[in-house]
N, C-alpha and C positions, 0 to 999 in steps of 0.2 A: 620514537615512532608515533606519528599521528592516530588520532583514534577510529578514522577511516581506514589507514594500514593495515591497524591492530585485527582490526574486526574481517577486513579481508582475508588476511593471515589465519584468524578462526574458523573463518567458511572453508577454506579451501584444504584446512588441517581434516576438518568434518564432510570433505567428500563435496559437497555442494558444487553446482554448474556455476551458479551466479553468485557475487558478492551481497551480501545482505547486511541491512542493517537495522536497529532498534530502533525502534522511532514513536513517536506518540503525535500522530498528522491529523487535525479533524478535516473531514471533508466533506463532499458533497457526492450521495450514491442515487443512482436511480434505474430501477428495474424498467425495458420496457413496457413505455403506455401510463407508466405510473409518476409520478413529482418527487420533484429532488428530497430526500432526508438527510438530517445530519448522522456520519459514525465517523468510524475513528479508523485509523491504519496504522498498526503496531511493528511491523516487519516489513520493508521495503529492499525490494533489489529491480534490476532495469528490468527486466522478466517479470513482475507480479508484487504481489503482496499479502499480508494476514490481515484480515478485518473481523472489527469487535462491530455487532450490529446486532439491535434489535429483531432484526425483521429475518422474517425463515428463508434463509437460501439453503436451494440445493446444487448439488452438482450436476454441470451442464449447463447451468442457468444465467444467461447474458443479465452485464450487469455494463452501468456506464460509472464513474470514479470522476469526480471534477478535484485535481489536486490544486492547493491552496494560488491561484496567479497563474492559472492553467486551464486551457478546455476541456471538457467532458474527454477523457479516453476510454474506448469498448474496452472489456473485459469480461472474463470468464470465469466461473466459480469452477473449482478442480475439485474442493473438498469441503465439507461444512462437518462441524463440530457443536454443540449447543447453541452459543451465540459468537463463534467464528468462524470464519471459512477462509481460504486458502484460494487465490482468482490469481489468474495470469493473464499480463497486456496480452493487447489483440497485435499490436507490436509494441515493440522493448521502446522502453526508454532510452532517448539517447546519455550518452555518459554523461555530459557537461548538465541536462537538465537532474539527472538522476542526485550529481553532486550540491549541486544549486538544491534542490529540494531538504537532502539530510543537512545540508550544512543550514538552512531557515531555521531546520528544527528544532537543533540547538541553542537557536537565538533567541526565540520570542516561544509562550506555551502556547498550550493548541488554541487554536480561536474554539468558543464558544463554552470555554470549562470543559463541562461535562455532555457524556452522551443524555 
């Protein structure tokens, strides 16, 4: 079984709508009116993601995600935790890019190290 399989077969054992996956993505975040900073994206499914960031989000709070070979996509903070929050597309991912994306990040580490 593939480790895209695997992991779907985990989401779906644990109740989850979307397949999700581990992932360690640097990207590029920006809050309206503000400039792009660098975080990181730990959990990805075509619906959203977990992000590690510095910077204070809350819930509610539009945010825009430039993933790595990709334009800025809207999103939403659903939930914030210390220094992570929980944002869902403004629309999904389509599958083919969603798989393109997890399948890069097995290939090469995140650009830029560290946050």
């Amino acid at each position: 079984m593939s480790m895209v399989a695997q992991q779907q077969t985990d989401n779906r054992l644990a109740g989850r709508l979307n397949d999700r996956q581990n992932v360690l993505i640097g990207v590029k975040l920006r809050r309206p009116g503000e400039t792009w900073f660098t975080s990181r994206i730990t959990d990805l499914s075509v619906t959203g993601f977990r992000l590690q960031s510095f910077v204070k989000l809350s819930p509610g709070m539009e945010l825009w995600v430039m993933l790595p070979g990709f334009e800025g996509r809207k999103s939403r903070v659903l939930w914030s935790r210390g220094h992570e929050a929980g944002c869902a597309f403004e629309r999904p991912l389509h599958e083919a890019i969603f798989e393109h994306i997890v399948r890069m990040t097995k290939l090469r580490p995140i650009e830029g190290g560290r946050l």
